[in-house]
Structure formats: structure tokens, C-alpha cells
C-alpha positions, 0 to 999 in steps of 0.5 A: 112500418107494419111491423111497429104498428103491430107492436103497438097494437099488441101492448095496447091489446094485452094492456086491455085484457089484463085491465079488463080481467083484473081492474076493471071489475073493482072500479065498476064494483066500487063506482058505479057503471055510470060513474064508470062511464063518465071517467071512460068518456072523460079519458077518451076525449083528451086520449084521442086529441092527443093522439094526433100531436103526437107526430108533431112532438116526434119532431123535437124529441130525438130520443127513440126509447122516448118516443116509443114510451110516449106512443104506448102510453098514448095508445094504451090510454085510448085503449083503456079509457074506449075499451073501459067506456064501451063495456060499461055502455053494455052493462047499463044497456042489459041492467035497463032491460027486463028479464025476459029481454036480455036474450033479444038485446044481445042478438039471441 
């Protein structure tokens, strides 16, 4: 139903923004953006494997409060860890560029 899945959308986006404004800026200060980059990646790849199953165990689980806890945690996972790796990527890209450059790099 739309209605659902735009709950969903909307925990996993407001997930992402309090992440992005309060976290991520001290893991990247405290490990690295290409350390960063790699745990980002690292969690995607099971995140979005997971996703996919996750009808099949909807399955054998009858508990509706269950199956919605496992939907916004699978779904704020991938938003974290894509939303984590994507942001990153645009740190390391405008860190390698020279001074002059990085108006160009960024479309301006």
C-alpha cells in the first residue's frame, strides 16, 4: 500500500538526516573518509542482499510489530550505510582535485 511505503520512506529519510548532521561527521573525523568508504560499502553489500528476503521471512513471521521493526531496520541500514558511502565518494572526489578545480568538479 503507498501509504506504508511512505512511512518507511520517511523513518528511513529522517533516520539519514539525523545520521548525516550528527554521526557522520565524527566517524569520518575519527576514521578516515576512505576507511569510511570501505565500512559504507561493506554494509551496503549485505543490506541490499537482505532486502530481497525479506518477503520470504514475512512468511513465517505473523507478528505485524515484528515485521515492520525488521522492514525499518533493513531499510534504514541500506539508507545509512548508501547514504554514508555516497557522501564520502564526494569527499575523496573534491579532496583529489586541485584548488582551482573544485568549482568545475562540482558543476559550477
Amino acid at each position: 500500500e503507498p501509504k506504508q511505503i511512505g512511512y518507511i520512506m520517511l523513518c528511513a529519510g529522517l533516520s539519514l538526516l539525523i545520521f548525516q548532521v550528527f554521526i557522520y561527521y565524527r566517524l569520518e573525523r575519527r576514521i578516515g573518509p576512505k576507511s569510511l568508504m570501505q565500512m559504507g560499502l561493506m554494509g551496503a553489500s549485505p543490506a541490499l542482499m537482505f532486502l530481497p528476503f525479506l518477503s520470504n521471512i514475512f512468511r513465517y513471521v505473523s507478528d505485524e510489530k515484528l515485521r515492520w521493526a525488521m522492514l525499518f531496520f533493513a531499510s534504514m541500514w541500506r539508507t545509512w550505510t548508501l547514504g554514508t558511502s555516497f557522501t564520502t565518494v564526494m569527499i575523496l572526489i573534491n579532496n583529489s582535485a586541485h584548488e582551482d578545480m573544485v568549482g568545475l568538479i562540482n558543476g559550477y
